[in-house]
C-alpha positions in Angstrom: 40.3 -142.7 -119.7 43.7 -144.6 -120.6 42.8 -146.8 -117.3 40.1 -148.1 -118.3 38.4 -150.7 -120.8 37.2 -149.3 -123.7 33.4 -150.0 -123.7 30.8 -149.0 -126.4 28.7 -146.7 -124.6 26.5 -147.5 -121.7 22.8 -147.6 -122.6 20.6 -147.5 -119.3 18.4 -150.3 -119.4 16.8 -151.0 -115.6 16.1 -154.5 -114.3 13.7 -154.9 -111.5 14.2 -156.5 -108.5 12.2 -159.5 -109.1 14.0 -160.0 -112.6 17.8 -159.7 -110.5 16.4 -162.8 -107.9 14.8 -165.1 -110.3 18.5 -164.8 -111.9 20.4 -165.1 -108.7 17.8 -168.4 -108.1 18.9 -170.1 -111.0 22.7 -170.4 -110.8 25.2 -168.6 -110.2 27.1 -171.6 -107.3 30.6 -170.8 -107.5 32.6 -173.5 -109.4 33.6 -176.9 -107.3 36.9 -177.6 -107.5 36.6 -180.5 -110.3 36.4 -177.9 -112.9 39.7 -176.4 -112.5 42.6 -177.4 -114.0 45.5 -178.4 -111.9 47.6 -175.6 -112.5 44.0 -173.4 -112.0 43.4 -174.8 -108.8 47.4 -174.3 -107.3 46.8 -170.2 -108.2 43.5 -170.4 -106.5 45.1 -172.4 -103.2 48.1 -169.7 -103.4 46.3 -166.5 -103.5 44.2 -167.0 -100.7 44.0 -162.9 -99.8 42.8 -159.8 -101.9 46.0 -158.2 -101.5 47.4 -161.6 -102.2 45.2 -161.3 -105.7 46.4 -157.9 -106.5 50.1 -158.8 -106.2 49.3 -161.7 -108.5 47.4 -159.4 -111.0 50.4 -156.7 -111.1 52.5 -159.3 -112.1 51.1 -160.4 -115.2 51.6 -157.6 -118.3 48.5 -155.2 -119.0 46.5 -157.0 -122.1 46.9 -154.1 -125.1 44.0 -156.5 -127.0 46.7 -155.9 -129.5 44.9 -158.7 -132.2 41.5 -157.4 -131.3 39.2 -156.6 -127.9 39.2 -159.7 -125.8 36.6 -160.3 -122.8 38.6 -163.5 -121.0 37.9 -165.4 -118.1 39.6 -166.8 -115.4 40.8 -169.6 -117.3 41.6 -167.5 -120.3 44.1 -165.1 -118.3 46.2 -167.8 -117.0 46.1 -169.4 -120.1 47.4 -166.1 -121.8 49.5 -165.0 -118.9 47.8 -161.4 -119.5 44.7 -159.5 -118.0 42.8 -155.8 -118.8 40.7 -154.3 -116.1 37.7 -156.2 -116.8 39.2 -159.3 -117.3 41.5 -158.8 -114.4 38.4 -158.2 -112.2 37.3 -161.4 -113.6 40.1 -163.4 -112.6 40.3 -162.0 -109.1 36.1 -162.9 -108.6 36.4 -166.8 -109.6 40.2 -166.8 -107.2 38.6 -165.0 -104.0 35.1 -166.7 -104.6 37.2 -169.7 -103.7 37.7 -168.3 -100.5 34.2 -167.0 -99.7 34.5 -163.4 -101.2 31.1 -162.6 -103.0 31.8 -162.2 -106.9 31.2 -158.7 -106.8 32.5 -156.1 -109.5 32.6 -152.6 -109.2 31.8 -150.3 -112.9 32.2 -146.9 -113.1 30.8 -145.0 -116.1 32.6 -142.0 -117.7 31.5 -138.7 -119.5 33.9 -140.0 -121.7 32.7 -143.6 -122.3 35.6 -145.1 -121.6 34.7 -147.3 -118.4 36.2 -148.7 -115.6 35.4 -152.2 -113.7 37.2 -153.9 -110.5 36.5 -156.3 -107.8 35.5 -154.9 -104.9 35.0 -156.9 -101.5 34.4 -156.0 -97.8 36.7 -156.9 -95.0 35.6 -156.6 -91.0 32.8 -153.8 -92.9 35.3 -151.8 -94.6 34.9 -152.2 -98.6 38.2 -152.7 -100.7 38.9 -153.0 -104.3 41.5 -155.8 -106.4 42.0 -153.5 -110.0 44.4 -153.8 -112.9 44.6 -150.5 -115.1 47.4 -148.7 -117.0 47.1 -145.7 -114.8 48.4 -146.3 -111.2 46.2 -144.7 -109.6 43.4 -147.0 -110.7 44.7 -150.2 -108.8 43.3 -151.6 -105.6 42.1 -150.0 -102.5 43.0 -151.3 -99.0 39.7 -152.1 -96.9 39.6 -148.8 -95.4 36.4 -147.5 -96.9 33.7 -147.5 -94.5 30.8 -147.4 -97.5 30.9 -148.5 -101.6 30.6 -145.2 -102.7 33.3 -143.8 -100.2 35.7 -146.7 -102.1 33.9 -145.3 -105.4 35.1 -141.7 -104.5 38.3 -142.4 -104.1 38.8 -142.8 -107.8 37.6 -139.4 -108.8 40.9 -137.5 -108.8 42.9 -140.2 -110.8 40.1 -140.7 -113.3 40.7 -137.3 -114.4 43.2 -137.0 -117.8 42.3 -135.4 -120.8 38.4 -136.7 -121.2 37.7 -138.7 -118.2 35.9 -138.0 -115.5 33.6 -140.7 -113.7 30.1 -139.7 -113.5 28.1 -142.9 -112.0 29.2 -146.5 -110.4 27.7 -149.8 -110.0 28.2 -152.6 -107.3 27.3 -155.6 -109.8 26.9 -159.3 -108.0 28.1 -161.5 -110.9 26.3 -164.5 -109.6 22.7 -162.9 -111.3 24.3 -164.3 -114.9 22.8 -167.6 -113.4 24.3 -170.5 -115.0 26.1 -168.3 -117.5 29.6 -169.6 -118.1 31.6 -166.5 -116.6 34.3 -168.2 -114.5 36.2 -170.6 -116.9 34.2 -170.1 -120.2 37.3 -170.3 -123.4 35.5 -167.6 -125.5 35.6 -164.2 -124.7 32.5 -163.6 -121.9 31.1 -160.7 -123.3 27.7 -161.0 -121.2 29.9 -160.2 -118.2 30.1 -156.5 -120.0 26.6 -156.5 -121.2 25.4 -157.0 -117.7 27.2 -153.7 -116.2 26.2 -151.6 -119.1 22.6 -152.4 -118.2 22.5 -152.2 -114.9 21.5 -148.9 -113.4 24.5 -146.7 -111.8 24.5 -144.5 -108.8 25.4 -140.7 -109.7 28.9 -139.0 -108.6 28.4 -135.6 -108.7 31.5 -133.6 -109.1 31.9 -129.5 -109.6 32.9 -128.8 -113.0 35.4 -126.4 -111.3 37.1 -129.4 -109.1 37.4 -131.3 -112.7 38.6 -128.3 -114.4 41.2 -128.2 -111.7 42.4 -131.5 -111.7 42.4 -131.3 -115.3 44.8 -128.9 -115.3 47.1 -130.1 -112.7 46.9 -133.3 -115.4 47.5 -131.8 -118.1 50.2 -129.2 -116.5 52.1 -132.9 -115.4 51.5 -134.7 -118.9 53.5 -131.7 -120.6 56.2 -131.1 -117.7 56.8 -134.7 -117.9 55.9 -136.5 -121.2 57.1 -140.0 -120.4 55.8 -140.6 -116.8 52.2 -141.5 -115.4 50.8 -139.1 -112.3 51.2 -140.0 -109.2 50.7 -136.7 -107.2 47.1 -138.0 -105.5 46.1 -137.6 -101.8 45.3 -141.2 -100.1 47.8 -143.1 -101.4 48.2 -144.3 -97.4 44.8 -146.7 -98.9 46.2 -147.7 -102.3 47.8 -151.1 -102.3 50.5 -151.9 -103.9 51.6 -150.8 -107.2 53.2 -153.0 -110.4 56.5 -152.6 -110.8 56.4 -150.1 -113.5 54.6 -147.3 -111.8 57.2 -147.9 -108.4 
């Protein structure tokens, strides 16, 4: 999936219950304001919203991990002034944590392998999404949903190019990693990704005939219009706004 962050494949390794709350009961506080840096700390009091967040995230330029794969946090995307999906749903945990948004993440697995992660957050019981990709139809999700999987669903269509096609997601709290250094660590965080490939994803099941179709609607567009990125999706009333590119 061109969207998404290329991860080495998912292995499925459970954790129980008891293992996830022993981790939640030895860390996971969100950080007080001391450890920010000035310049950290005026983002955080700027970007109060999630749509706030996602206008922030479009902004910066997609991270092409041009000098090798990167896994940044918080602190490493405004110090490099760039952000990937993961690393975007990173950023936008430690900003709305701030603001007494859980630091949830959302992973989807693909037949394909190559995964997808966002923020996800609920608003007056409707769930929402804050998402950085280099599809548009991969970005955020207005608080319309009335259930995670009905926010999860919405994703199916524009998932679809020439491999992908989402198969399971995942509603990860990141606050289990216990006193792991996720929020403002300077080395790449690659637990954060470790985490969601172990933890156990709900199936999507999908007709291979609906994929086959939207498939070919992709691929119909792709060589009709070589230089462009779809944007012929239903529900586009609950997307939030796009980067300037994709406008």
């Amino acid at each position: 999936m061109q969207g998404g962050m290329q991860c080495r494949p998912n292995v499925q390794i459970c954790r129980t219950q008891d293992t996830r709350k022993r981790s939640m009961a030895h860390g996971g506080a969100r950080s007080p304001q001391r450890t920010f840096t000035r310049h950290e700390w005026r983002i955080i009091q700027r970007l109060r919203t999630p749509l706030q967040v996602q206008r922030y995230l479009n902004a910066l330029p997609y991270n092409q991990e041009s000098h090798g794969q990167t896994l940044r946090s918080f602190r490493g995307v405004v110090r490099h002034g760039s952000a990937h999906c993961m690393e975007a749903a990173l950023a936008a945990a430690v900003i709305l944590e701030q603001h007494r948004y859980p630091p949830l993440l959302m992973s989807f697995e693909s037949a394909d392998y190559l995964d997808h992660v966002m923020f996800v957050y609920r608003w007056r019981g409707k769930w929402g999404s804050v998402a950085r990709s280099r599809d548009p139809g991969l970005h955020g999700r207005t608080p319309s949903f009335r259930t995670a999987r009905d926010l999860a669903l919405s994703y199916v269509e524009p998932y679809v190019d020439w491999t992908g096609r989402i198969t399971a997601y995942a509603v990860v709290d990141l606050r289990m990693l216990g006193e792991y250094d996720w929020r403002l660590s300077t080395r790449n965080v690659w637990k954060t990704e470790r985490l969601l490939q172990d933890y156990t994803h709900r199936p999507i099941c999908s007709s291979d005939k609906r994929i086959a179709r939207f498939r070919r609607r992709f691929l119909t567009f792709v060589n009709d219009h070589p230089n462009q990125k779809p944007l012929y999706f239903t529900g586009q009333d609950r997307w939030t706004e796009l980067p300037r590119q994709f406008r």
